[in-house]
C-alpha positions as CSV (number, residue, x, y, z in Angstrom):
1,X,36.4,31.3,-18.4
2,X,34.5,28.0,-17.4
3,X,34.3,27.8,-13.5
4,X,36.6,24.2,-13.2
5,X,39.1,26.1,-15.6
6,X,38.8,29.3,-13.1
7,X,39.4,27.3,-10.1
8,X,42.6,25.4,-11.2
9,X,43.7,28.5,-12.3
10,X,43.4,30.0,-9.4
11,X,44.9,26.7,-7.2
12,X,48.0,27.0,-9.4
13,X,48.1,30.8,-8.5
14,X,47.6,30.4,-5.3
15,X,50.8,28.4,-4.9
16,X,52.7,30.7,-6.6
17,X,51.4,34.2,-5.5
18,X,51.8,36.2,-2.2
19,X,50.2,38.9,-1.1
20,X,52.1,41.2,1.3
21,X,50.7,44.4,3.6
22,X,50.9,45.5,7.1
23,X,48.4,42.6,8.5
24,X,49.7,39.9,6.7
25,X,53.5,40.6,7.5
26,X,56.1,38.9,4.8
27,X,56.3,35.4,6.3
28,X,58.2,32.6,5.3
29,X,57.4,31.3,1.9
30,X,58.6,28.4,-0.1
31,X,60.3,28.3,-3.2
32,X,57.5,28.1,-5.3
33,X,56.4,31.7,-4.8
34,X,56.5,33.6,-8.5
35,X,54.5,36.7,-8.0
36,X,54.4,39.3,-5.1
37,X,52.0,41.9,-4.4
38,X,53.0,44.1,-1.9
39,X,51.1,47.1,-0.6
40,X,54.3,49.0,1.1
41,X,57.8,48.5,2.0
42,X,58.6,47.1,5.4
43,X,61.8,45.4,6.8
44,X,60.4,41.9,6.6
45,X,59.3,42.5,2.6
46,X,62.7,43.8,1.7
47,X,64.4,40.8,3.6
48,X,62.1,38.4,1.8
49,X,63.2,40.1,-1.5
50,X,66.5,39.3,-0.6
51,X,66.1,35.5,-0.3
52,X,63.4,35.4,-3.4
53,X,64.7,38.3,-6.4
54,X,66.1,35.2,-8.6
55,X,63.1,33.6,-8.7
56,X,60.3,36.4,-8.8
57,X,58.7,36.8,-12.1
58,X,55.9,39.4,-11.3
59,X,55.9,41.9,-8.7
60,X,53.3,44.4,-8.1
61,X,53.7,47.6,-6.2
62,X,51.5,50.2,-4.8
63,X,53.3,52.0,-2.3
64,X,57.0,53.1,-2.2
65,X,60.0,53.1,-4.5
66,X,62.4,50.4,-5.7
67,X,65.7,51.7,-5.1
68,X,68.2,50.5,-7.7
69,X,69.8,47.8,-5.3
70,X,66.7,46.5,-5.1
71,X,66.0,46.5,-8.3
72,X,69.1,45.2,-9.5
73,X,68.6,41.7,-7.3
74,X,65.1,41.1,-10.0
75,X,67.1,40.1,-12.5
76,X,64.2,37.4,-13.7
77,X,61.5,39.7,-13.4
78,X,58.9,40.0,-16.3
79,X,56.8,41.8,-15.4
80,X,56.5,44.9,-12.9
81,X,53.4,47.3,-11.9
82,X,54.4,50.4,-10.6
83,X,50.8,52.0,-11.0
84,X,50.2,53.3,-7.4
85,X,50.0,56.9,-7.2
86,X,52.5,56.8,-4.5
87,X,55.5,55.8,-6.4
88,X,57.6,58.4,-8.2
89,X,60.1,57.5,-10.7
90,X,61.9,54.4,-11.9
91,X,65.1,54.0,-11.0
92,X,67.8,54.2,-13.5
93,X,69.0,50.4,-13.5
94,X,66.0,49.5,-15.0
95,X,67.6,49.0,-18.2
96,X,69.5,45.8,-16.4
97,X,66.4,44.0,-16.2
98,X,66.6,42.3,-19.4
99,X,63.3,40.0,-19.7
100,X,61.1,42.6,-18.6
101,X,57.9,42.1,-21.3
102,X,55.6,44.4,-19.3
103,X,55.7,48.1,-17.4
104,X,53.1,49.2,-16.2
105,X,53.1,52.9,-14.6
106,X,50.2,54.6,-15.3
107,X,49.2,56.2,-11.8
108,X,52.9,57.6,-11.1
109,X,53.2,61.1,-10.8
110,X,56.6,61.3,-12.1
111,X,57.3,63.7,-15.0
112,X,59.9,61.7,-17.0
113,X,60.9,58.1,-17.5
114,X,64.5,57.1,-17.6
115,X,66.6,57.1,-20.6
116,X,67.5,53.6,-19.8
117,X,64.6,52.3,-20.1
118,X,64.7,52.0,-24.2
119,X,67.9,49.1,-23.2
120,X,64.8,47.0,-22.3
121,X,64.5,44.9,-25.8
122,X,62.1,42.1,-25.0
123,X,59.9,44.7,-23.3
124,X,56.5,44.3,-25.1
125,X,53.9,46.5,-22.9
126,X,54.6,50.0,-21.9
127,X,51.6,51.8,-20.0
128,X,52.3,55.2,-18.9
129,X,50.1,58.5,-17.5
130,X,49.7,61.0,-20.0
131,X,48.3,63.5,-17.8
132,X,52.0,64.4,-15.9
133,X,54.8,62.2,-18.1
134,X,54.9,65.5,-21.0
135,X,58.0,63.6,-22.6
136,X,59.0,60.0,-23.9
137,X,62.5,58.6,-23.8
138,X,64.8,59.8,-26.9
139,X,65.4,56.5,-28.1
140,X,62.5,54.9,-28.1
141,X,62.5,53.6,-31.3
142,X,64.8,50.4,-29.9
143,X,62.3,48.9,-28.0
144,X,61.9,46.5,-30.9
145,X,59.8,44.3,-29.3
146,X,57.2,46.7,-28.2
147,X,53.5,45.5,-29.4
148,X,51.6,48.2,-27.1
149,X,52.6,51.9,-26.1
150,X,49.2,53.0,-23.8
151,X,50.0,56.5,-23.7
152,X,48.1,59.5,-24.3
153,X,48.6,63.5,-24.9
154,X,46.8,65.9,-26.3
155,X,49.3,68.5,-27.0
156,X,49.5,69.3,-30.7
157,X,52.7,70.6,-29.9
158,X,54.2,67.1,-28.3
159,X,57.1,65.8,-30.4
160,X,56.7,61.9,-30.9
161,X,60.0,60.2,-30.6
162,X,62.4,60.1,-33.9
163,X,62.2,56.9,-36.0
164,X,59.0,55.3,-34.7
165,X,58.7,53.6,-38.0
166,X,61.2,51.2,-36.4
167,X,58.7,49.8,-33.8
168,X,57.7,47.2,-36.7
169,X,55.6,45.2,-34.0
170,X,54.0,47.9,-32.2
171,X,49.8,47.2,-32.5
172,X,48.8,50.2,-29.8
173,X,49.4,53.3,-30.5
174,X,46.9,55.7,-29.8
175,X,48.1,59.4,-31.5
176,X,50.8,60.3,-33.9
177,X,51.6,64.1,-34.1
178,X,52.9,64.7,-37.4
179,X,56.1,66.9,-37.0
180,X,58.4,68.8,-39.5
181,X,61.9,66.6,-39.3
182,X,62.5,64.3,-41.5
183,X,62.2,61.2,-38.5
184,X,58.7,62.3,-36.9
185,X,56.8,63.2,-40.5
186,X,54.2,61.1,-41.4
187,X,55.6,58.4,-43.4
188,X,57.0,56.4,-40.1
189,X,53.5,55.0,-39.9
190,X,53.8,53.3,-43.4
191,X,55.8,50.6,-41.4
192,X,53.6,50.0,-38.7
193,X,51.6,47.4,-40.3
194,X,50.3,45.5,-37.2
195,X,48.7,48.5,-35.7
196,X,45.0,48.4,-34.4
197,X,42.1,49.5,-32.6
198,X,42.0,53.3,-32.7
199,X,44.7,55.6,-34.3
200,X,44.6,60.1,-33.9
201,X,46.7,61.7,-36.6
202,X,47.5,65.0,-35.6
203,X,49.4,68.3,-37.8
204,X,48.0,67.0,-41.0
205,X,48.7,70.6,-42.0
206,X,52.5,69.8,-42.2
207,X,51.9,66.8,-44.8
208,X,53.4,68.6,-48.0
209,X,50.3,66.8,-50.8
210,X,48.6,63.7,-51.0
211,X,51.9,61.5,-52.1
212,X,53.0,62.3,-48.8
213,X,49.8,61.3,-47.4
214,X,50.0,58.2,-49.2
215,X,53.0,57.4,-47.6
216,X,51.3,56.4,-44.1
217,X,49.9,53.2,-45.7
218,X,46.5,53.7,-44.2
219,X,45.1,51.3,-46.7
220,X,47.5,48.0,-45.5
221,X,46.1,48.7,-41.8
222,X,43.4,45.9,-41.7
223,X,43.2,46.0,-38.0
224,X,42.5,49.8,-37.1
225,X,38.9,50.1,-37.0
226,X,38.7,53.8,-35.6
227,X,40.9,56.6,-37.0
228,X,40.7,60.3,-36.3
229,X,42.2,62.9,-38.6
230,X,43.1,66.4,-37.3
231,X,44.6,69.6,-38.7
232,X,45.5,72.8,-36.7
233,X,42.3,74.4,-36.1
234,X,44.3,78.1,-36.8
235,X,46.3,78.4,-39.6
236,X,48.7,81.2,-41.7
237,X,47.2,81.8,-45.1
238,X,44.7,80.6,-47.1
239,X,46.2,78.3,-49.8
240,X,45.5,74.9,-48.1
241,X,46.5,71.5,-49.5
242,X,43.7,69.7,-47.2
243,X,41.6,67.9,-49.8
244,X,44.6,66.3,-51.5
245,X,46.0,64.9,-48.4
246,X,42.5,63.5,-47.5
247,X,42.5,62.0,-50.6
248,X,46.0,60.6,-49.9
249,X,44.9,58.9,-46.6
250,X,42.9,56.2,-48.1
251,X,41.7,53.9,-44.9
252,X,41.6,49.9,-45.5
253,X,37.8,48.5,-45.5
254,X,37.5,47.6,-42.4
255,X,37.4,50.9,-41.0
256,X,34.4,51.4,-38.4
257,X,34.8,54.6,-37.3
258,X,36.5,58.0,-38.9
259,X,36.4,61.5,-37.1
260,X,37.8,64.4,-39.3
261,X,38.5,67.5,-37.4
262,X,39.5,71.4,-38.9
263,X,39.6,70.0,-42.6
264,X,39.9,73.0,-44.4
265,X,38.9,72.2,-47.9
266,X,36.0,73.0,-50.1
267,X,34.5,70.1,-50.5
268,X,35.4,65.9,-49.2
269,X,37.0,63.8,-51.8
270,X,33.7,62.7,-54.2
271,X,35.5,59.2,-54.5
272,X,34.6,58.9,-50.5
273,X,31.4,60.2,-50.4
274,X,29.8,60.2,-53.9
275,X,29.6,57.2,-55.5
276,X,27.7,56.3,-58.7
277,X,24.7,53.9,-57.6
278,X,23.4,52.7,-61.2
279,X,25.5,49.6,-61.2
280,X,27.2,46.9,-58.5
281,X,30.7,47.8,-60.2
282,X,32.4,51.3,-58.9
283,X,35.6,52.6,-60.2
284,X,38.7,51.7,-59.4
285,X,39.2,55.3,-57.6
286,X,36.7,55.1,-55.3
287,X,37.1,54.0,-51.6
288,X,34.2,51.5,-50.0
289,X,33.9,51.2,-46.3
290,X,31.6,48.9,-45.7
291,X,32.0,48.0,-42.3
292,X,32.0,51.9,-41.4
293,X,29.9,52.2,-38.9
294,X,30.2,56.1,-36.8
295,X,31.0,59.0,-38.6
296,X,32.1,62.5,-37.3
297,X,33.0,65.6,-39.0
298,X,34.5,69.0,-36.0
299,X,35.2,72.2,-37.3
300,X,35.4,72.1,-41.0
301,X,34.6,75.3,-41.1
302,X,35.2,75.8,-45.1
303,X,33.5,72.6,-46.3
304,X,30.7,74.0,-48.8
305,X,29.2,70.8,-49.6
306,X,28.0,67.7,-48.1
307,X,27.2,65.3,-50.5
308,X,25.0,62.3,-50.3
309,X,26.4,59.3,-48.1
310,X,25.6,56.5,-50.8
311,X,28.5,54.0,-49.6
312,X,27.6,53.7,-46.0
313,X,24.8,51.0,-45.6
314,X,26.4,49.9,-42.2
315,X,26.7,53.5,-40.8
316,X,24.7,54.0,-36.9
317,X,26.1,57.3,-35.9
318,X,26.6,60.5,-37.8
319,X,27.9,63.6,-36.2
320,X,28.4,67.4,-38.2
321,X,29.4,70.0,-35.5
322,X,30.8,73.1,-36.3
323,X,30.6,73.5,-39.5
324,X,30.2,76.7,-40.4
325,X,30.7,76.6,-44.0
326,X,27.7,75.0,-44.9
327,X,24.8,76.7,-45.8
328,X,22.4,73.4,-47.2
329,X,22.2,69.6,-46.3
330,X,21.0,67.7,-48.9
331,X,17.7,66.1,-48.8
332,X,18.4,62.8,-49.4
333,X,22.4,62.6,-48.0
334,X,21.3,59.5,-46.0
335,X,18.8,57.6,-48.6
336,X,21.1,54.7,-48.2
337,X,21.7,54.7,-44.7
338,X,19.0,52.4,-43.4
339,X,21.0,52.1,-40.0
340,X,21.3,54.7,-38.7
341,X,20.8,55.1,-35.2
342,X,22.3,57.8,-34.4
343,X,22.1,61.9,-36.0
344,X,24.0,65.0,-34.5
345,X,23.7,67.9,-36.6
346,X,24.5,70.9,-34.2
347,X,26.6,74.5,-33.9
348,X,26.5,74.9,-37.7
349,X,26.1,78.6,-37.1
350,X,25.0,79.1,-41.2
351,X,23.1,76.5,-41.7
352,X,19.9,77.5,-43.4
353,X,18.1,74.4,-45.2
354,X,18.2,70.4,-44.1
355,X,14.9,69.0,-45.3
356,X,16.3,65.4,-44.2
357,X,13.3,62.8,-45.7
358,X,13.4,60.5,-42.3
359,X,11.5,57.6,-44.1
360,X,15.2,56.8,-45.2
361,X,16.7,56.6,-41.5
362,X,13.6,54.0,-39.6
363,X,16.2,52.7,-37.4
364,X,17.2,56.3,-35.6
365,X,16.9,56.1,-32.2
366,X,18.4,59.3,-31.8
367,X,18.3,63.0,-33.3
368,X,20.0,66.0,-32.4
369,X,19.5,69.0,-33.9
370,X,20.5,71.8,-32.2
371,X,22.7,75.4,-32.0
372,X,22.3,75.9,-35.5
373,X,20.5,79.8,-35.2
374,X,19.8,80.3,-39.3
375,X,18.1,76.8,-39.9
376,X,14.3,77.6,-41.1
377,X,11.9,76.0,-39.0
378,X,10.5,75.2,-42.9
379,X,13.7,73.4,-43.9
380,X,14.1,71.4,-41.2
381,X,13.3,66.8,-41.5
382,X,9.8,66.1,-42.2
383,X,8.6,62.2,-41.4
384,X,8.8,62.0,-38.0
385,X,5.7,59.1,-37.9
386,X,8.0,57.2,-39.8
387,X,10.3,57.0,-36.9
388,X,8.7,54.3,-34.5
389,X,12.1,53.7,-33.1
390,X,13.4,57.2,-31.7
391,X,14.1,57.8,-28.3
392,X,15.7,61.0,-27.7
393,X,15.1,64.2,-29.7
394,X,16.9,67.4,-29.0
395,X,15.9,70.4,-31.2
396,X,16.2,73.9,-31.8
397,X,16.1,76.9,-31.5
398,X,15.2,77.5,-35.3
399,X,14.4,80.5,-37.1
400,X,11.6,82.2,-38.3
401,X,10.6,84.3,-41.0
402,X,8.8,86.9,-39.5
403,X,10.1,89.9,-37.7
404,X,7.4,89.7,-35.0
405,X,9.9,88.7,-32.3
406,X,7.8,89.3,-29.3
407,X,5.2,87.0,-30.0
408,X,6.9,84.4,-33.0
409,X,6.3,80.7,-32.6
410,X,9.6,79.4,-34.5
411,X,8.1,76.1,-33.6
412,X,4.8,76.1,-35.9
413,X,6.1,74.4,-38.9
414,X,7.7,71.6,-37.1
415,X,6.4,68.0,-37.5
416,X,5.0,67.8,-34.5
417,X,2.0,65.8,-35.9
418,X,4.7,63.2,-37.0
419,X,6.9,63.4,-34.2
420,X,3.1,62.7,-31.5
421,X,2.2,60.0,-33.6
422,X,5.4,58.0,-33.5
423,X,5.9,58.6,-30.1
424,X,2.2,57.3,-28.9
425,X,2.1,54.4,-31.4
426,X,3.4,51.6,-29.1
427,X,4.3,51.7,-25.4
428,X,7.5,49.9,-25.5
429,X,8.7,52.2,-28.8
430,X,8.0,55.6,-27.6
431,X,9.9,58.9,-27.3
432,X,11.4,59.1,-23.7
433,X,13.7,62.4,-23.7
434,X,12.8,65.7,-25.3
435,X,15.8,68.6,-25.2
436,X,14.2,71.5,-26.7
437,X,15.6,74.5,-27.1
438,X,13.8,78.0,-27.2
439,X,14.9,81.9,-27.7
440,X,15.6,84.7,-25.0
441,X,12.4,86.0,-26.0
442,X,9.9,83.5,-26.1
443,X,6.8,84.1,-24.0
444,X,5.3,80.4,-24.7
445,X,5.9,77.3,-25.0
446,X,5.0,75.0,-28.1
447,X,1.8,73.6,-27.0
448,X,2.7,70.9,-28.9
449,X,4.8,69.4,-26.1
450,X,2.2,68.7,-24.2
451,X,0.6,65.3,-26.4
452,X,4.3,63.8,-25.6
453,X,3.1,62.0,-22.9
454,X,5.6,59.2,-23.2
455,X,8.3,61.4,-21.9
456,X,10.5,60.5,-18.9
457,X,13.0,63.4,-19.3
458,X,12.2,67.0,-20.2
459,X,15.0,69.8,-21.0
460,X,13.7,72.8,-21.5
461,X,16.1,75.8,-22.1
462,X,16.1,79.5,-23.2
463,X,12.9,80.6,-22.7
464,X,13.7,83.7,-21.5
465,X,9.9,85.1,-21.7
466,X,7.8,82.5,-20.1
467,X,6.7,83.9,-16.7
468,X,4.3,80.5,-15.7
469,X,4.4,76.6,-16.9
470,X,0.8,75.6,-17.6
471,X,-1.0,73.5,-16.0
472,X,-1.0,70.5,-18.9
473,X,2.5,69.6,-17.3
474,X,0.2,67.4,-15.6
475,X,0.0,65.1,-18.7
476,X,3.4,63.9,-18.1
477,X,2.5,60.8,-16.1
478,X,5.8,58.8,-16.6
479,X,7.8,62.2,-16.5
480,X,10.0,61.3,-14.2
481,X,13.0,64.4,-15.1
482,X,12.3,68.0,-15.6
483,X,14.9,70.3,-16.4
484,X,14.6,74.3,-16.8
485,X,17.5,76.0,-17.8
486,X,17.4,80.1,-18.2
487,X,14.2,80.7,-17.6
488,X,14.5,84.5,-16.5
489,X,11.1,85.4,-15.9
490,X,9.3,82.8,-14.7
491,X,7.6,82.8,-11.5
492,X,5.4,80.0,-11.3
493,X,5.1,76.7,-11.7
494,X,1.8,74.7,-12.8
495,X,-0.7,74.4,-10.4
496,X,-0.3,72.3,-7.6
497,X,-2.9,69.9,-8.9
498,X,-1.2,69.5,-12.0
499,X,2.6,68.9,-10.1
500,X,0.6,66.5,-7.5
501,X,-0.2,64.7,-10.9
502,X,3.6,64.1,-11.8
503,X,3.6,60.7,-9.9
504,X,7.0,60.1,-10.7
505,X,8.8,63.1,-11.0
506,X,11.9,62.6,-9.0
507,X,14.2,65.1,-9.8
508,X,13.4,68.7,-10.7
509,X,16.3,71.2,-11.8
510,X,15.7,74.6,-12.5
511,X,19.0,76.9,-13.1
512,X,19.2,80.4,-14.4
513,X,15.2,81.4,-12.6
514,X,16.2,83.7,-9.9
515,X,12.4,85.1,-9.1
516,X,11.7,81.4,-8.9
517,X,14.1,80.6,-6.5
518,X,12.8,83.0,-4.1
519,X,9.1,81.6,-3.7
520,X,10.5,77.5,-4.2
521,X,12.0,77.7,-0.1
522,X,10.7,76.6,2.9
523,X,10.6,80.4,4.2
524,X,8.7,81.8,1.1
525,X,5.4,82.5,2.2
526,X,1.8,84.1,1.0
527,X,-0.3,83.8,-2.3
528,X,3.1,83.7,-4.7
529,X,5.0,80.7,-2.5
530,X,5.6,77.5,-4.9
531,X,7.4,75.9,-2.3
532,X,4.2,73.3,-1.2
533,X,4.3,72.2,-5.1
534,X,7.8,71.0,-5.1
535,X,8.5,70.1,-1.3
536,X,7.3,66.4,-1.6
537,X,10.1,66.1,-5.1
538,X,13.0,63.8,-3.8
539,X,15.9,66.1,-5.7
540,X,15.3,69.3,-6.3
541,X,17.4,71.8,-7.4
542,X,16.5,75.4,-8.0
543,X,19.2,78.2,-8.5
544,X,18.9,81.6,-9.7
């Protein structure tokens, strides 16, 4: 807003507005007076309710309850904020108050609203706290003139209100759980055409086959740009529909960002992930997002196949976690995904081979790569120089092929070389945070590490066998974060020359070290005390 525009706004206001608490007292104010914001109830407020209810159009409250006397004088009010966590309930009689077009009541602590409150037609902006409200009015489905229901619950098992397909003008809505009467299935959303931003679809699992799918109307919702689609995680049986009621949810274009969670089926619809790139016409089957821009698949645990990503030019973030069905990423699944920014690839617990070419992805700024315990060191991306951009990299613990488990280095066939030569290339483009992740085992770490000397953060976890850091910690000039997590046996830290060195290392936190511990305190004393190489660190945190 342009500071003259501000300003008059705010002369106009302040003519109109009061603002009540205990050191302003009520006063006597003039006719003009339109909004009130009152911090608590007092004798004066009430009185000057009295003499001001027909002309009130806002009133905000923090503190206290409106009784329904009160309430009942307000009969001009538009627009009320209960959102203080003081106030409990709404009284019944607010159903009288006709022109209400907005509620909010998100900080109540009340557990249910009253029926009445679906009389309010005109009303047009309902927010409410999900965390203790566990039910919505029955009859919800008259407020006819409702364009935004802020309201959110993650129970599975909460029953939307019958006939929502009635709120024609409803844009919010963040989740829809899917239930088994014939009111609450799926197709009430295939009349909610103005909805947008972000839209959860929950119980996907009761949608009979993808003509029931179809019925939702996914693909007439211009104006959701992020939709999340979830089945039960557990399910009876094995003869799942899930693939044809993917297909069935077809999103419109404009979709920026789709999370699918506990899809059961072999294998995504190929008309959304596989399409032919030989020619600028696709077939009329196939689904183009090109504005799609984050991606997420959670727990699909029975998805064999990932297929190449050849539609998704605009795509920055891609998540896969928990997938234990899959066994192989492609290669090349992001050869046409020049934007990417953003890669999580974690807790895929059977995932053996993802020999990702990262010449195709220069614009990652971050990779994850983590939790995923069968993935060969081998098989894991290669091109790491090519990536002059990345920032953060969290890795491992990989396996190896030997069966020399006391002394393996699951680390050697990494692209370290790569990853050291991106990193050092430029100053301002260099790799900051390293999470790298190790096995209970592990007596070393990869001396690799030690060229990153762009690093401001360092994670370090599970390395179980390493009994003393060396001393080419001291390389890490602009470290200015070290993190050790479950490091059992170690019992040193690099020299004091080499921790002096760390310049600015402000915060150090081991966890998981207890013989560390005990020599890193003030009392610890003789040839094994650490403590006079970490008492000048500013936090420091080291718990066994």
């Amino acid at each position: 807003m342009h500071d003259m525009v501000h300003d008059v706004a705010k002369s106009i206001m302040s003519k109109s507005t009061r603002f009540i608490n205990s050191e302003t007292g009520s006063g006597d104010y003039s006719n003009q007076v339109r909004c009130l914001v009152i911090d608590s109830f007092g004798e004066g407020t009430i009185n000057l309710l009295d003499s001001r209810s027909n002309l009130l159009h806002t009133l905000f409250l923090s503190q206290g309850s409106l009784s329904d006397d009160m309430l009942m004088k307000l009969k001009n009010l538009h627009v009320l904020n209960l959102s203080g966590e003081e106030n409990q309930n709404l009284p019944i009689s607010i159903g009288k108050l006709r022109h209400l077009r907005y509620i909010n009541f998100e900080d109540s602590t009340s557990e249910t609203l009253p029926e009445s409150v679906c009389k309010l037609y005109n009303l047009q902006t309902l927010r409410l706290n999900g965390f203790v409200l566990k039910v919505l009015p029955k009859e919800m489905c008259d407020l006819i003139s409702l364009r935004h229901l802020h309201y959110y619950n993650d129970d599975k098992e909460f029953q939307m209100p019958l006939e929502m397909g009635r709120l024609t003008c409803l844009q919010t809505l963040r989740f829809f759980n899917v239930g088994r009467e014939k009111d609450r299935q799926i197709g009430e959303l295939g009349s909610l055409k103005n909805l947008k931003g972000r839209l959860e679809i929950r119980n996907l699992e009761l949608v009979k086959d993808k003509e029931g799918a179809e019925e939702a109307k996914l693909s007439e919702k211009a104006n959701l740009f992020g939709l999340v689609l979830q089945w039960a995680r557990e399910r009876e049986g094995n003869d799942y529909n899930d693939e044809d009621v993917l297909d069935g949810l077809r999103p419109h274009p404009n979709l920026e960002e789709l999370v699918i969670q506990h899809f059961m089926g072999d294998q995504f619809p190929r008309r959304l992930m596989d399409l032919p790139t030989t020619t600028t016409t696709l077939p009329e089957s196939a689904i183009t997002l090109p504005k799609l821009a984050r991606l997420k698949f959670y727990s699909c645990d029975r998805c064999k196949e990932l297929l190449p990503l050849q539609n998704f030019t605009s795509l920055k973030k891609l998540v896969i976690d928990e997938c234990d069905g899959l066994t192989n990423l492609p290669g090349d699944m992001l050869h046409s995904c020049t934007s990417l920014q953003k890669l999580r690839v974690a807790y895929c617990n059977n995932l053996i081979s993802f020999p990702l070419n990262l010449q195709q992805t220069p614009s990652l700024l971050e990779l994850e790569l983590y939790r995923c315990p069968k993935l060969k060191t081998c098989m894991t991306p290669k091109g790491f120089g090519f990536l002059t951009s990345l920032r953060e990299l969290a890795i491992g613990p990989f396996s190896d092929d030997g069966d020399d488990h006391e002394n393996s280095s699951i680390y050697n066939a990494f692209d370290w070389s790569g990853l050291i030569s991106s990193s050092s290339s430029s100053s301002s483009s260099a790799l900051r945070l390293l999470d790298l992740y190790g096995l209970p085992h592990m007596e070393s770490l990869p001396h690799q590490i030690q060229h990153l000397t762009t690093l401001t953060s360092l994670l370090l976890r599970d390395f179980g066998g390493v009994k003393a850091l060396p001393d080419w910690f001291g390389n890490f000039a602009a470290l200015e974060y070290l993190c050790l997590l479950n490091f059992k046996e170690l019992r040193h830290l690099p020299s004091e020359d080499a921790m002096r060195s760390l310049t600015k290392l402000k915060c150090l936190e081991v966890y998981g070290s207890p013989l560390l511990k005990e020599r890193c305190t003030p009392e610890s004393s003789g040839p094994d005390s650490q403590w006079s190489k970490v008492s000048h660190i500013q936090h420091l945190r080291i718990r066994g």
